[in-house]
N, C-alpha and C positions, 0 to 999 in steps of 0.2 A: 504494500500500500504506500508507505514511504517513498519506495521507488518510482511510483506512477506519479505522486504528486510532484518527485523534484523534476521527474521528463517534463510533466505540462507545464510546472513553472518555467521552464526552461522555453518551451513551444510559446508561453503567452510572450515572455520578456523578449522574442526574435519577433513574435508580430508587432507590440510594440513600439519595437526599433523602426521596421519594416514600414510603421502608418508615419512615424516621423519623415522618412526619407519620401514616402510617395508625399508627402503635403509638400516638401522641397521640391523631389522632381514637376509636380505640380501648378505651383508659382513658376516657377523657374519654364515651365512651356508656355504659360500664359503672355509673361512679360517676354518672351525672345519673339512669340507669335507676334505681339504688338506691338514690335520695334520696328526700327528700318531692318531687320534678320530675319522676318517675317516671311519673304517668299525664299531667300534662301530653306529656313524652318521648312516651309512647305514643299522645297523640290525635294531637297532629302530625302522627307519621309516617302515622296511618291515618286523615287527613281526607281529601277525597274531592275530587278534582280532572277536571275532565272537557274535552272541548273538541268543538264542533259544526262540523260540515262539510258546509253542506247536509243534505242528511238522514239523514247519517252522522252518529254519535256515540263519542270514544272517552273512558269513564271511569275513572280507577283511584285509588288510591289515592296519597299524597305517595312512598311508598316502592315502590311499583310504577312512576312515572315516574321514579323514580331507578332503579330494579332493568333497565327496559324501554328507558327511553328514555335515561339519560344515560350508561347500562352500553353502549348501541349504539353510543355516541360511544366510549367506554373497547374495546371489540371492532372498531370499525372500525381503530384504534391496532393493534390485537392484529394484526388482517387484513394493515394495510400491512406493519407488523416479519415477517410470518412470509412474505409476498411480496416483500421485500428480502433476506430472510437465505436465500432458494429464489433468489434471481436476481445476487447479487451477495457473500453473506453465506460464512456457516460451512455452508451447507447448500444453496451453490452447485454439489457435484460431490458425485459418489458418495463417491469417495474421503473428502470430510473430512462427508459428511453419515449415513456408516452409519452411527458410534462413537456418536453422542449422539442419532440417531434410536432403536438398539437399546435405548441406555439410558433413555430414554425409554418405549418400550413397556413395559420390564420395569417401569418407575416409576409407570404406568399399570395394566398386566395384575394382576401382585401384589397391590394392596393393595385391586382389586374382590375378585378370587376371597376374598381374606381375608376382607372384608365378607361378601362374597355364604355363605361356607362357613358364618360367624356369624349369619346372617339368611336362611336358604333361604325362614322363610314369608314374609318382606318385603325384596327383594333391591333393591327401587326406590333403597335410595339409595348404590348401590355408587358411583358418581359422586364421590360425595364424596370420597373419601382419594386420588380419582387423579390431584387439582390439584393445581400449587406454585404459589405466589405469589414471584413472581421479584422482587418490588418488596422485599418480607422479605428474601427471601433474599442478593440483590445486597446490600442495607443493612447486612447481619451484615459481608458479605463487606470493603464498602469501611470498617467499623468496624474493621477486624483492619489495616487497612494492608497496610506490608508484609509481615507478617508471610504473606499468602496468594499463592500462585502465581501472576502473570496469566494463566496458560494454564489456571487451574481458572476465573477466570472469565471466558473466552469458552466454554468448553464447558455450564459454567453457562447460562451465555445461549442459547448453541445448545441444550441439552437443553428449556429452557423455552419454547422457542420451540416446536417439537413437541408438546410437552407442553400447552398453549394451544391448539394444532390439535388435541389429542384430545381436548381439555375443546370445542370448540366441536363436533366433529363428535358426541359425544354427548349435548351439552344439541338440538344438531337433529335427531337422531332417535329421543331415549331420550323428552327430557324434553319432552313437546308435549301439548299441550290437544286436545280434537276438531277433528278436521280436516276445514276447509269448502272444499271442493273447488272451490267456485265463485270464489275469489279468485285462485287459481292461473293463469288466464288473465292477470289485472291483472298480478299480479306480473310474471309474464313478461313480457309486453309491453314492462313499466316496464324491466327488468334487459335487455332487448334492445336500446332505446334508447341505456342506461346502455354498451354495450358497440358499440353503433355509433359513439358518440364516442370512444369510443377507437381504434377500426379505422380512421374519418375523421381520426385525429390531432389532438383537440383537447387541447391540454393547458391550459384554464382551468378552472379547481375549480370555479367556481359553476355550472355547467348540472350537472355531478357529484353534485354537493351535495342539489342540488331536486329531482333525478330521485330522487336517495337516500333521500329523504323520500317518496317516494310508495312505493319500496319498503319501508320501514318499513311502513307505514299498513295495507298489503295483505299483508305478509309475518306481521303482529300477525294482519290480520280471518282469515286461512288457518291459526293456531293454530300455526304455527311462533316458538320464542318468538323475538320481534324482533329481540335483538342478533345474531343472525345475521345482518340485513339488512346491521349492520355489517361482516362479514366479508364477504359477497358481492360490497358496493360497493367494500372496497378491493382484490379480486381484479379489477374493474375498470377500475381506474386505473392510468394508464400511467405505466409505469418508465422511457422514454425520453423525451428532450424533442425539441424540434424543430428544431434543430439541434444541432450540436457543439460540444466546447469552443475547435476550433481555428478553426473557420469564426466563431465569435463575436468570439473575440480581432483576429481579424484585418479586420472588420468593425468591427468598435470602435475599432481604429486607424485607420480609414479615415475615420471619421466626426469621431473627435476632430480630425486632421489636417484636415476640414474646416471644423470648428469653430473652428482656432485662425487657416486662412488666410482665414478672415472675418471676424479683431474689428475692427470700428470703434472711433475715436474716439468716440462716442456711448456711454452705458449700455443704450441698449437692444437686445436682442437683434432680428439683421436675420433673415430668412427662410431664408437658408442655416442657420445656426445654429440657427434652433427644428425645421430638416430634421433637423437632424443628431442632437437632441438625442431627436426621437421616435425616430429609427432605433435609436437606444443603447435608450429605452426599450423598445421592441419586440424587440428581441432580447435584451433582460434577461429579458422574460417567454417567451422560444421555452428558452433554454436551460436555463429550470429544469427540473431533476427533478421532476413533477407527485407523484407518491408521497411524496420525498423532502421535498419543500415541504410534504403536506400531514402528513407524521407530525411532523414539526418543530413545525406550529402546533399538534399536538394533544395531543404530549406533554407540555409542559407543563399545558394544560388537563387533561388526564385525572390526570397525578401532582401535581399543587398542588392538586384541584378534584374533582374527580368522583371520584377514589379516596377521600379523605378523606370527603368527605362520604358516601362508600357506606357506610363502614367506621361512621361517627358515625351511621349510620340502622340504621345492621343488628344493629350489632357490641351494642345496649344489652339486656344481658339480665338479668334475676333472680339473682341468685346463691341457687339452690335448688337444694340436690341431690336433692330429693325425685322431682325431674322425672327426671335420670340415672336413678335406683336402679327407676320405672315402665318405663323405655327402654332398660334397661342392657345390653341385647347389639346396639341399635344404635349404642351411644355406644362401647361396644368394638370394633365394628366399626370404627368409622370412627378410633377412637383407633391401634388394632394396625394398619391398613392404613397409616395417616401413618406410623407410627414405626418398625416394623418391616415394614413390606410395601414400604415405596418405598427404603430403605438394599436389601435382599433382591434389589429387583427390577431396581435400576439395577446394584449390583454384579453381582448374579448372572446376569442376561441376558448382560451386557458380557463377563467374564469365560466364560462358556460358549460365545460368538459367538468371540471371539477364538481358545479351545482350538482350538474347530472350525475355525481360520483363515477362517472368515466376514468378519473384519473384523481391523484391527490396531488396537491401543491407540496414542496419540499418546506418540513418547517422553515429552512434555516433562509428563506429567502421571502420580504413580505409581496403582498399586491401591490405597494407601492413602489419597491423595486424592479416590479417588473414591469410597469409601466413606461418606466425608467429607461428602463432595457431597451422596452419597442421602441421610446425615441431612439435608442442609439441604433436599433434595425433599421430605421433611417438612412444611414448613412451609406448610398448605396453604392456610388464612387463607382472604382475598378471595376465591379460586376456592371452595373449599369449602362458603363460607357463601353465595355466589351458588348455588350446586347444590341446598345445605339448602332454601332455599324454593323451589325447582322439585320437591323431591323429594317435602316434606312440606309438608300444608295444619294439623296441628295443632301449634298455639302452643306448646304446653308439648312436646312431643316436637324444633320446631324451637330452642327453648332449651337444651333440653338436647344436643342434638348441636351445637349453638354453643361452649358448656361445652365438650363434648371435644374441639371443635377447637383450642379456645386452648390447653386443655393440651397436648394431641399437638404442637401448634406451636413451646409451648416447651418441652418437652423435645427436641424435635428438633431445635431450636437451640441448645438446652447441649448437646448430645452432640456435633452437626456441629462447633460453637465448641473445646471441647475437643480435639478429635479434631487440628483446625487446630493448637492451641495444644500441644499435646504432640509432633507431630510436629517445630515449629521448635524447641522445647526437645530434642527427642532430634538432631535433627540438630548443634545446636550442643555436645551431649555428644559 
């Protein structure tokens, strides 16, 4: 138990980090957007990048390999956290997985139909307002100190963790390109492969990895968008290793004890000893957690790296309201669904499951904290504006629903923040 608490402590303090750097990479695309660096900003991202494969070809542009391919690396992250927190996590049993699953749906449900009820004739981008960006939000969180609950933030965690699974389950089936029927064969094959290695027990990441890559490839030419590929590869990899922790240790004392009753006088290592020392190495690599290994290497690549840089590609937009006020009932759409549709929908699901004794509230967290909460499910950022360009092909309409997300984002964060901040003020009156 101890151990699980100091890994998530460790997983919140990298997101965190992670919400700090995207608010910089953030500012930092705004203001170079609306400088005289402004169409430079702009060729950049949309110079054209391609790569040949025999007589295949994939070309896109600099912010479609970020949006496609390094977003797959950022969703594979997503894949392993939400198959860790289903296998050993917060949403290991019914018991402690219905309270932040339901609030979740409602955080989800709500703030489409608000869209959708504001946009009947163009309902395509309901998507949007139904993401939270947990990397914000944890950030706010571990800014407040102690001032905040620890048990508001593993529920945090656990809600966004769901929450991530219903932003992926609907960019794979909302949000897709023509679908080429003929790749679907490939794919599978590849994804069968992918998943005989794990049934054979292999737990080295790199046959993983390359296979994963072919699933990319044909998961793109089949018009599913690709970061999916990264979800499906880490539903692949195995949560167990291949051995235990007790058969390790006690293999490891066998070896050292042979190690020690072989030193010579001489400095060089005799045969016994370089036996002993691969046996330790080889069962250093049996009892890793292959999941757990690989969200570790990629966490920090995705929150120092590929967030940042997503945030610095996407995030630089025009400061013109002229683009809102032509767009203005999807930009309130998506505004009212972040600010009031996900508070609504977290409290109000939660709170009506419970009446109905559906589910029970965790003592250690009140109703007023978790209203709290749904302001900070708010803050939909990263998920959001990945949606925005699936949702929408024209420029000046994806600027302006950029626009209302940063606001929704942050009022939803001074209101959640607040909400924090007056409760530890009322409690100490």
């Amino acid at each position: 138990m101890i151990k699980k608490l100091v890994t998530l402590d460790k997983f919140i303090n990298k997101e965190a980090l992670s919400g700090v750097l995207l608010f910089l990479a953030t500012v930092a695309a705004v203001i170079v957007a609306n400088s005289s660096l402004g169409q430079a900003y702009y060729d950049l991202w949309h110079m054209p990048l391609g790569i040949n494969l025999g007589e295949h070809s994939i070309s896109m542009t600099l912010t479609y390999w970020i949006d496609d391919g390094l977003m797959a690396l950022f969703f594979l992250m997503v894949g392993l956290e939400i198959k860790r927190e289903m296998s050993v996590g917060e949403l290991s049993s019914v018991s402690k997985a219905l309270f932040p699953i339901i609030a979740a749906l409602g955080g989800m449900i709500i703030p489409a139909l608000i869209y959708v009820a504001l946009n009947t004739d163009n309902p395509l981008g309901f998507g949007i307002p139904m993401a939270t960006d947990i990397a914000f939000a944890l950030g706010i969180l571990m800014l407040l100190g102690k001032r905040v609950n620890p048990a508001l933030k593993l529920f945090l965690v656990a809600l966004a963790v769901v929450d991530d699974l219903g932003a992926v389950l609907v960019v794979a089936t909302v949000y897709t390109s023509e679908i080429h029927t003929q790749y679907f064969l490939h794919a599978g094959v590849i994804y069968a492969l992918i998943w005989a290695l794990n049934i054979k027990g292999v737990t080295k990441l790199l046959p993983y990895l390359i296979l994963g890559i072919g699933l990319w490839i044909y998961i793109h030419a089949i018009g599913i968008h690709a970061t999916v590929a990264g979800v499906l590869l880490a539903l692949a990899i195995p949560i167990r290793s291949k051995i235990g922790e007790n058969a390790f240790v006690e293999d490891t004392k066998k070896d050292i004890a042979t190690f020690e009753n072989n030193i010579e006088p001489t400095s060089i290592l005799n045969h016994h000893q370089i036996d002993a020392l691969e046996n330790i190495a080889d069962n250093y690599d049996k009892v890793q957690n292959p999941l757990m290994r690989l969200e570790h290497g990629l966490h920090g690549l995705s929150a120092y790296f590929i967030m940042p840089l997503f945030a610095f590609s996407n995030a630089g937009v025009l400061i013109d309201f002229s683009g809102i006020s032509a767009n203005l009932m999807i930009v309130v759409g998506v505004v009212f669904g972040l600010i009031i549709g996900k508070p609504i929908g977290i409290f109000g699901f939660t709170y009506l499951a419970t009446k109905l004794n559906l589910v029970k509230k965790p003592d250690n967290i009140s109703w007023y904290e978790i209203i709290a909460v749904g302001f900070l499910g708010g803050i939909g950022f990263t998920m959001s504006i990945f949606i925005t360009h699936l949702a929408f092909l024209d420029e000046t309409v994806i600027s302006a629903v950029k626009l209302g997300i940063f606001v929704a984002s942050f009022i939803a964060a001074v209101i959640g923040v607040l909400l924090i901040l007056l409760k530890k003020d009322l409690t100490h009156n």
